[in-house]
DRENDO-1510 file (C-alpha; in Angstrom, 1 decimal, always signed):
<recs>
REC; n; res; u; v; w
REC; 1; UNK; +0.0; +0.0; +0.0 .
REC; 2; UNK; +2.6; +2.4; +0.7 .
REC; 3; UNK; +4.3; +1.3; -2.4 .
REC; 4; UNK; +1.3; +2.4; -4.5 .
REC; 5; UNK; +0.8; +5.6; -2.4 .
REC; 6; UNK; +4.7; +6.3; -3.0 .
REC; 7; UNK; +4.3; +6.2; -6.6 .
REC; 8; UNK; +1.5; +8.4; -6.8 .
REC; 9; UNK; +2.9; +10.9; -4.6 .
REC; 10; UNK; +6.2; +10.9; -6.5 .
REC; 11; UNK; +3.6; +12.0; -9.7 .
REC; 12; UNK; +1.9; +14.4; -8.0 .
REC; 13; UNK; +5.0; +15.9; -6.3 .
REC; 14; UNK; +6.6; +16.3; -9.6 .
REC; 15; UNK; +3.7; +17.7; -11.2 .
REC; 16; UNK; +3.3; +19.7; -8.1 .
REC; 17; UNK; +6.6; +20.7; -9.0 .
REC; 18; UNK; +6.4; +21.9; -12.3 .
REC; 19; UNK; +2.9; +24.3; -11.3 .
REC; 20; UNK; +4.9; +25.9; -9.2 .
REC; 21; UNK; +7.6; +26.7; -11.0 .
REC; 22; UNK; +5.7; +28.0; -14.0 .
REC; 23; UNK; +3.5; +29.8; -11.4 .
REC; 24; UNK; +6.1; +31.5; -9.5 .
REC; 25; UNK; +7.5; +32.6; -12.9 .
REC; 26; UNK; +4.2; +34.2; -13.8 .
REC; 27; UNK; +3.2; +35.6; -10.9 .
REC; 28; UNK; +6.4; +37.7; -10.4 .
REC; 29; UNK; +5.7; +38.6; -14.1 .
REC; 30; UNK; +2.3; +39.9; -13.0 .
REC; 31; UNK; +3.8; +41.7; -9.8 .
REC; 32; UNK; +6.1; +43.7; -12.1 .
REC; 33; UNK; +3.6; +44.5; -14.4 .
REC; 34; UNK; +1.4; +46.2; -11.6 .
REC; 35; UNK; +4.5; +48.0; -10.2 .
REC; 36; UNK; +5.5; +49.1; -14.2 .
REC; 37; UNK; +1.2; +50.2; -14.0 .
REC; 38; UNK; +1.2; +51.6; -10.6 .
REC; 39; UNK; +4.0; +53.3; -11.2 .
REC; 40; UNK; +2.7; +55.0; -14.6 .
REC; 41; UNK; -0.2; +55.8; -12.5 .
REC; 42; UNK; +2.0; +57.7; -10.1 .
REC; 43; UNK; +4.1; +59.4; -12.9 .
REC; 44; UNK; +0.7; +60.1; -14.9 .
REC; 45; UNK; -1.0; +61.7; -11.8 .
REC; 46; UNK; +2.2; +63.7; -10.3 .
REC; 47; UNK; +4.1; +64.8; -14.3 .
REC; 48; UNK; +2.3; +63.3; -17.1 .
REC; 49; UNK; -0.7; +65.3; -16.6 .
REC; 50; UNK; +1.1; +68.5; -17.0 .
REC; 51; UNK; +1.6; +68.1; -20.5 .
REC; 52; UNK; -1.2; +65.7; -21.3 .
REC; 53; UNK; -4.9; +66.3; -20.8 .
REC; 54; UNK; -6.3; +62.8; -21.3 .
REC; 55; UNK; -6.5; +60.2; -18.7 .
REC; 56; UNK; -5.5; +56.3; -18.0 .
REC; 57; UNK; -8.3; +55.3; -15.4 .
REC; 58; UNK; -7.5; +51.7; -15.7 .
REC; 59; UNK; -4.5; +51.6; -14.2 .
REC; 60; UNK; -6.1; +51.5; -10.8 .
REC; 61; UNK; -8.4; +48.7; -11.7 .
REC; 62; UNK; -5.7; +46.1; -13.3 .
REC; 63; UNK; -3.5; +46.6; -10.6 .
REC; 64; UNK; -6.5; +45.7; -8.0 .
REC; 65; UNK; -7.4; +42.3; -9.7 .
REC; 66; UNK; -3.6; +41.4; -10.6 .
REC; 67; UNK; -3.0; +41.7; -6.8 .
REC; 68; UNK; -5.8; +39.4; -6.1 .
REC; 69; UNK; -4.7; +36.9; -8.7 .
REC; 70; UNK; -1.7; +37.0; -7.5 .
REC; 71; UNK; -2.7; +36.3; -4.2 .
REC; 72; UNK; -4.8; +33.5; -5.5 .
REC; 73; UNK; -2.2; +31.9; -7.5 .
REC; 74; UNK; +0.8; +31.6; -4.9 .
REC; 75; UNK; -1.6; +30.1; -2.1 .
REC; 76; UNK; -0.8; +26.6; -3.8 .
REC; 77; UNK; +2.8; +27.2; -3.7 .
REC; 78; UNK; +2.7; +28.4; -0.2 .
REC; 79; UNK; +0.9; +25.5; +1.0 .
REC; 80; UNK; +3.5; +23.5; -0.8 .
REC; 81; UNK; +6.5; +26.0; +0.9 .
REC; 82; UNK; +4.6; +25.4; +4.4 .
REC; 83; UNK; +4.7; +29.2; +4.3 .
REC; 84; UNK; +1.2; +29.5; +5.0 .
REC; 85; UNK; +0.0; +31.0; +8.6 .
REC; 86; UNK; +0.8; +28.0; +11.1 .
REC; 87; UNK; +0.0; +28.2; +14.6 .
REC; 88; UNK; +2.1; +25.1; +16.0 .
REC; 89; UNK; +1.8; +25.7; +19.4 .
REC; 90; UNK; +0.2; +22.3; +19.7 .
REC; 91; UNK; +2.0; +20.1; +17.0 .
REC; 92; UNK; +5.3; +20.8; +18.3 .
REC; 93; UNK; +4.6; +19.1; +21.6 .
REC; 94; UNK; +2.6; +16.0; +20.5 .
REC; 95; UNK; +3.7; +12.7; +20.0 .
REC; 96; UNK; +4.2; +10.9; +17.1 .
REC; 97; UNK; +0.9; +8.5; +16.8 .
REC; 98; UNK; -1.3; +12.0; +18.0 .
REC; 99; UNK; +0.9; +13.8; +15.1 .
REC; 100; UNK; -0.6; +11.9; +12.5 .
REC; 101; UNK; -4.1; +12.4; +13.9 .
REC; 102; UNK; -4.1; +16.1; +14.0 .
REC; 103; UNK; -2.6; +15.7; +10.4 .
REC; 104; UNK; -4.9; +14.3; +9.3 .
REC; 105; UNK; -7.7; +15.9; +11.1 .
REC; 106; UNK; -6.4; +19.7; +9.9 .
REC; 107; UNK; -6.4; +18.1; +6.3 .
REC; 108; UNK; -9.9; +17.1; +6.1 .
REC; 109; UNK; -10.3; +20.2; +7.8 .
REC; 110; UNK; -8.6; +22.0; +5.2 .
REC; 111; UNK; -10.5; +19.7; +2.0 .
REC; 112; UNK; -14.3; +20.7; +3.9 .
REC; 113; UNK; -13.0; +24.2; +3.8 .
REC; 114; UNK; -11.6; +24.0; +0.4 .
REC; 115; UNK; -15.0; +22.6; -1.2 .
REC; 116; UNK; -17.4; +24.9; +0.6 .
REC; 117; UNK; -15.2; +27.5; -0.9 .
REC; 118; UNK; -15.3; +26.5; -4.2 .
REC; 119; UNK; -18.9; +25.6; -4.1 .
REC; 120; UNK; -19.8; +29.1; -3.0 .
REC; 121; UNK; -16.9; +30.3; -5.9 .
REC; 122; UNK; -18.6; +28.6; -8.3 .
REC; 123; UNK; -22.0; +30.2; -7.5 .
REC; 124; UNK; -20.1; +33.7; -7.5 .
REC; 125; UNK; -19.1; +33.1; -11.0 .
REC; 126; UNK; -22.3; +31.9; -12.2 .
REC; 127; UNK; -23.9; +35.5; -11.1 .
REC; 128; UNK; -21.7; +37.5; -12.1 .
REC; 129; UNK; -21.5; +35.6; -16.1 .
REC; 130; UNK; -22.6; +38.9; -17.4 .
REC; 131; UNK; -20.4; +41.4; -15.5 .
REC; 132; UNK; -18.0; +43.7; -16.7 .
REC; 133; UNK; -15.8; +45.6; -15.2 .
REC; 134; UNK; -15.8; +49.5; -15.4 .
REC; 135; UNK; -12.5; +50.5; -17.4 .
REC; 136; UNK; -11.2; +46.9; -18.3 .
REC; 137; UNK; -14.7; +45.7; -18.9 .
REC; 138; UNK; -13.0; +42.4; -18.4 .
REC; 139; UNK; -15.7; +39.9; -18.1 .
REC; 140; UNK; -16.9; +38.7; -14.5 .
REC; 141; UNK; -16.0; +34.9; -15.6 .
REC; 142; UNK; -12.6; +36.1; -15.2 .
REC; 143; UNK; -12.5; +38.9; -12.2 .
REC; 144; UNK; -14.3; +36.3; -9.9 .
REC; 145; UNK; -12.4; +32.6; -10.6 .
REC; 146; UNK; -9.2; +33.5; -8.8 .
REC; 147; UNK; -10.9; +31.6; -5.6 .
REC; 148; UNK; -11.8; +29.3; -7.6 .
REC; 149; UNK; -8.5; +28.7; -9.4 .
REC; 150; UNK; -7.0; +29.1; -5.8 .
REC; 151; UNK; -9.2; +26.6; -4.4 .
REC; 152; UNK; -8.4; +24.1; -6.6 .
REC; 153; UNK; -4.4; +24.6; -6.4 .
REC; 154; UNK; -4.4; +24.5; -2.4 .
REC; 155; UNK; -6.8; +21.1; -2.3 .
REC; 156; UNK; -4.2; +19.8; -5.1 .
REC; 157; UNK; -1.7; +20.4; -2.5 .
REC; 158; UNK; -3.1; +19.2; +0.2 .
REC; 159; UNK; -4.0; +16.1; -1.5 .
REC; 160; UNK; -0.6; +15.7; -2.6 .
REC; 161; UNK; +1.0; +16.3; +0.8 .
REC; 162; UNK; -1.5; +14.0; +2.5 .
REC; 163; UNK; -0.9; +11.2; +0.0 .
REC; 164; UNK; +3.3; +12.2; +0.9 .
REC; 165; UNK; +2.8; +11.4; +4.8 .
REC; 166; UNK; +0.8; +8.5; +3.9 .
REC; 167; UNK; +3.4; +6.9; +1.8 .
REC; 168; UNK; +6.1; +8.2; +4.3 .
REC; 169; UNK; +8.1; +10.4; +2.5 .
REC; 170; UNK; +8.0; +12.5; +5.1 .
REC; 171; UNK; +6.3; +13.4; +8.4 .
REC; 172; UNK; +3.3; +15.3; +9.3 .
REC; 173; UNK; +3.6; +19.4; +10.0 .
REC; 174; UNK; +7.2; +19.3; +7.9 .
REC; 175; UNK; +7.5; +20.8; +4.2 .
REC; 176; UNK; +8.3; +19.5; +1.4 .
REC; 177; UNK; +10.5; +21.9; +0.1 .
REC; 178; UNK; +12.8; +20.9; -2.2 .
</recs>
């Protein structure tokens, strides 16, 4: 059994892997471009506008939903980092056979919370099919899937580092950080 769950993990991992390479790559990409945008915005507002009477009132709008793709799109690689928020006040102190247990109590903890969220998500995007935004008047599909997208990347991960313990490539509450 822990054969079987070792293989799987070690295809998960590595597709794990090469997400978050690709998104780490993309999402500094999309960091710079809202600095390169927020930082027009700033020039535009303080010099720009001096010389030129017309205005850019998107800037303030991509930079707001980059920022929250953004946010979206790393969670999976911090979960995968074990960067995310950890209180392990009680972890630390806990036995080995009482480890696993609150392991794997805080992961089906984390998958309950991960598909109420992405039922709700999905809902969200289903009202809002019609939306567009302001300035961008990027459609609402696409403004209100980053939980959705997030969702999906965190449950990956915890899926993947559940199946990891369980095949013992390593033990509960460490990272796997390569």
């Amino acid at each position: 059994m822990k054969e079987n769950f070792g293989k799987l993990y070690s295809v998960m991992d590595s597709f794990s892997h090469c997400v978050r390479k690709f998104l780490e790559f993309f999402c500094a990409l999309l960091l710079f471009l809202c600095f390169l945008t927020l930082l027009f915005q700033v020039f535009y507002r303080m010099i720009i506008v001096k010389f030129v009477a017309f205005s850019f009132p998107f800037t303030e709008e991509f930079a707001r939903y980059v920022l929250i793709w953004i946010t979206y799109l790393i969670s999976g690689v911090n979960i995968y980092e074990g960067s995310m928020v950890a209180i392990n006040f009680i972890y630390d102190r806990v036995r080995l056979p009482a480890r696993y247990i609150l392991f794997f109590l805080t992961r089906c903890m984390s998958l309950i919370f991960v598909g109420i969220v992405l039922f709700y998500s999905l809902i969200i995007i289903g009202q809002n099919l019609n939306y567009r935004s302001s300035t961008l008047q990027a459609p609402g599909w696409l403004l209100f899937s980053a939980p959705t997208v997030g969702m999906l990347l965190i449950g990956y991960e915890v899926i993947t580092e559940t199946i990891g313990v369980l095949s013992g490539k390593f033990l509960p509450f460490t990272n796997r950080k390569s």
